[in-house]
C-alpha positions in Angstrom: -158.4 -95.3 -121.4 -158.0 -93.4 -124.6 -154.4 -93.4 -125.8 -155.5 -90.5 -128.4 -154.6 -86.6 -126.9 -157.6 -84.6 -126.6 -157.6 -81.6 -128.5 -160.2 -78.6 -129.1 -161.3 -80.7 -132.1 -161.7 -84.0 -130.5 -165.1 -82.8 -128.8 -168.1 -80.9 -131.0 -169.9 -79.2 -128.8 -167.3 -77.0 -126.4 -168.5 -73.3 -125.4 -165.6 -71.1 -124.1 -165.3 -70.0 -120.3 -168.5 -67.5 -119.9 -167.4 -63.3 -119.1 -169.1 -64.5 -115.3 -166.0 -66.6 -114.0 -164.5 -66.1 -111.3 -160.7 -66.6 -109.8 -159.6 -69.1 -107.2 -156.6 -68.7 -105.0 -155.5 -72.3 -106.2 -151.5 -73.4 -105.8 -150.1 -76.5 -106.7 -146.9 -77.8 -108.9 -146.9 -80.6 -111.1 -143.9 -82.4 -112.3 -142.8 -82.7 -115.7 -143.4 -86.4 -116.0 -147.5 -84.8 -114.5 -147.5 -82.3 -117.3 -147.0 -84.7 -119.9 -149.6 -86.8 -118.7 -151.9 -83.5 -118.2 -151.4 -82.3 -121.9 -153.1 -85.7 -122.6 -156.3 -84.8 -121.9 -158.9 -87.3 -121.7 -161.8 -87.9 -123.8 -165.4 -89.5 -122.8 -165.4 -93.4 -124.1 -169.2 -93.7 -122.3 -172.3 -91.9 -121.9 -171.3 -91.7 -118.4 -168.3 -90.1 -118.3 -168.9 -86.2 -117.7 -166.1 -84.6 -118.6 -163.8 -83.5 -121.8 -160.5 -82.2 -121.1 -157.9 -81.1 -123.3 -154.8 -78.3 -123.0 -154.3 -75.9 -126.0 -150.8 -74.4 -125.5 -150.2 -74.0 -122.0 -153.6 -73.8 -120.6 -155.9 -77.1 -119.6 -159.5 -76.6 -120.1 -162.4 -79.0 -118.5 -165.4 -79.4 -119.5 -169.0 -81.2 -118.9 -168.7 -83.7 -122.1 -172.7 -83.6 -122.4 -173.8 -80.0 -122.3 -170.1 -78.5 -123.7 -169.8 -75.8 -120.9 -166.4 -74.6 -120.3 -166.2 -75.0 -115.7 -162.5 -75.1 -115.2 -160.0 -73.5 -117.0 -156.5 -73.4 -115.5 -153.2 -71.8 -117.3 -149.5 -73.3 -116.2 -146.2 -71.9 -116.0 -142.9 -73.8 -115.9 -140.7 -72.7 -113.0 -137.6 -74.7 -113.4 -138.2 -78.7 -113.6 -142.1 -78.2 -112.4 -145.6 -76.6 -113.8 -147.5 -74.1 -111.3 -150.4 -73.2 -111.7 -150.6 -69.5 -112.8 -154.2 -69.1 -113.2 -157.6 -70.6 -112.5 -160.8 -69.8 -113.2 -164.4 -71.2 -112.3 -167.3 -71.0 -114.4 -170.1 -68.4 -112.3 -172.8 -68.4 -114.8 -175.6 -69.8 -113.2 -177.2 -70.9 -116.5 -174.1 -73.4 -117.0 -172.7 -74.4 -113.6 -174.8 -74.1 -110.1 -171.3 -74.1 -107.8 -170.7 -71.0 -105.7 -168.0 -72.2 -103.4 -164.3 -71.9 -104.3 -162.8 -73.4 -101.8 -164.5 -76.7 -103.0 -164.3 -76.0 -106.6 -160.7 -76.0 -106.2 -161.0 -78.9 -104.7 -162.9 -80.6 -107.1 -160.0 -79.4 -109.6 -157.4 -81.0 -108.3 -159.3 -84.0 -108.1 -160.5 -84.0 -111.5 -156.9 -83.5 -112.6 -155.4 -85.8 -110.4 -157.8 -88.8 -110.9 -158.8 -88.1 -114.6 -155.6 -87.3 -116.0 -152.6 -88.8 -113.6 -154.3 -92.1 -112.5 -154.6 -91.1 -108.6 -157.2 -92.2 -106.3 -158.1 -90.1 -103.5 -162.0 -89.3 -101.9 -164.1 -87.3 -104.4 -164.9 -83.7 -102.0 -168.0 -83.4 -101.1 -169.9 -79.8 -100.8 -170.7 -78.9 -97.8 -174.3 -79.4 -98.4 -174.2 -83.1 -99.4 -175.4 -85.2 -96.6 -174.2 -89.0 -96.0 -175.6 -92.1 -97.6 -177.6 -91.9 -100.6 -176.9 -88.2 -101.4 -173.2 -89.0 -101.1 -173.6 -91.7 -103.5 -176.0 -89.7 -106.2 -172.9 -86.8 -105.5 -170.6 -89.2 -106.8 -172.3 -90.2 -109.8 -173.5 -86.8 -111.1 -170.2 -85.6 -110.8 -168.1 -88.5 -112.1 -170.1 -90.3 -113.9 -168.1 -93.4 -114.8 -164.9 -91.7 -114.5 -161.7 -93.0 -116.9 -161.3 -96.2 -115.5 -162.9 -99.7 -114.0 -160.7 -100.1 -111.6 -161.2 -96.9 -110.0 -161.3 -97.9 -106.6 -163.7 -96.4 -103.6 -165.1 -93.7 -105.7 -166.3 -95.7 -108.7 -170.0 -95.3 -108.5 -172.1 -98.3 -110.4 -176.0 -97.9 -111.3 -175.6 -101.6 -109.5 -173.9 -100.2 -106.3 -176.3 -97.4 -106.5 -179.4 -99.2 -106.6 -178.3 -101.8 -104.4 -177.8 -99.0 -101.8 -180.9 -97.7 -102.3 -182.8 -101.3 -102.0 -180.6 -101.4 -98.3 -182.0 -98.2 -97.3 -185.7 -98.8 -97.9 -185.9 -102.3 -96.6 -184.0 -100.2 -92.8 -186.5 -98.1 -93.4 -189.9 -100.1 -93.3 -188.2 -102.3 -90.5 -187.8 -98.7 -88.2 
């Protein structure tokens, strides 16, 4: 894990949230110990991590490291001792981000923040569209990529682990 904070400038590429965005109906609070590990960021060490995230005043914006497109961008607000969220938008330009569904977009927030920036492991959400087994698996990779850490747990995705499942699969399937 990077000990540097992620800022604007630690990334070249970054493109701003695009005019189509839209709004999601997403409420959670985050501690002040949270923030501080939110305003962090965390910036791609490998080729396989897929995201850049960094917070310019009090808004946290996440971003696909490879391409620079802006998908998340979420502004916070400090109500007494916690951060709420105040604000968050979803990238809806088709030419940037293929997602359509809110409700698992916000998912997929909250799991971006809470295993890329607080060191929480949880299942990754899968669309509804996703089927079990090797679809779940290439899910996992395309949108995590390596992810911030080794030790990740269940959801740490290996070209290894991938393949390996994939072998399994087609030697089941020539013994049907």
């Amino acid at each position: 894990m990077n000990a540097e904070r992620a800022t604007h400038e630690s990334w070249s590429n970054l493109k701003p949230m695009p005019a189509q965005h839209a709004q999601l109906s997403l409420q959670r609070a985050f501690t002040e110990h949270e923030y501080a590990q939110i305003r962090l960021g965390f910036i791609p060490e490998h080729m396989e991590d897929k995201w850049f995230i960094f917070t310019e005043d009090d808004t946290l914006y996440i971003h696909r490291s490879w391409t620079g497109h802006c998908i998340y961008q979420l502004t916070l607000s400090q109500e007494g001792t916690n951060y709420v969220v105040s604000e968050a938008l979803v990238n809806r330009d088709e030419s940037q981000y293929s997602g359509s569904d809110d409700l698992y977009d916000e998912k997929l927030l909250i799991f971006l923040i809470d295993y890329l920036l607080l060191n929480k492991s949880g299942p990754l959400p899968m669309p509804g569209n996703v089927l079990a087994g090797i679809a779940t698996e290439l899910h996992h990779s395309h949108v995590l990529g390596a992810g911030q850490r080794a030790e990740a747990g269940p959801i740490h995705v290996t070209i290894r682990g991938t393949l390996g499942w994939i072998w399994r699969w087609l030697v089941w399937l020539v013994k049907r």
